[in-house]
Residue, then its C-alpha position, 0 to 999 in steps of 0.5 A: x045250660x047244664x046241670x049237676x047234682x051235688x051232695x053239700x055238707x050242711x054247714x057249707x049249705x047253711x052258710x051259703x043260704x045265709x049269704x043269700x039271706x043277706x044279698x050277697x047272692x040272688x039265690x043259690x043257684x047264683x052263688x054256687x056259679x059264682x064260685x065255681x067260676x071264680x075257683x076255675x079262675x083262680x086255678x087257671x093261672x096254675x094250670x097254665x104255668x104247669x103246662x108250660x113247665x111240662x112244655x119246656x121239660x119236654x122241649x129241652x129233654x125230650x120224650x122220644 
């Protein structure tokens, strides 16, 4: 497994620490990679739809 660093606003911090504190979360590690999983997953279908737009506008005019 990997590992980053990353600076967090206090507030964000705050309120992820209180997620934890009420067991929504094991402990911030845990939530931190729930959500980013999860903003990946939600994002994934945009990206998908965008290559395919490109992929189009490519198949139908061209690049060369």
């Amino acid at each position: 497994m990997s590992m980053i660093h990353a600076e967090v606003p206090d507030g964000l911090l705050q309120q992820a620490q209180l997620l934890v504190q009420r067991g929504w979360a094991n402990n911030i590690q845990e939530l931190v990679n729930e959500s980013l999983r999860r903003y990946i997953e939600s994002h994934q279908e945009a990206l998908t739809e965008q290559f395919i737009r490109e992929d189009v506008e490519w198949g139908l005019h061209g690049d060369d």
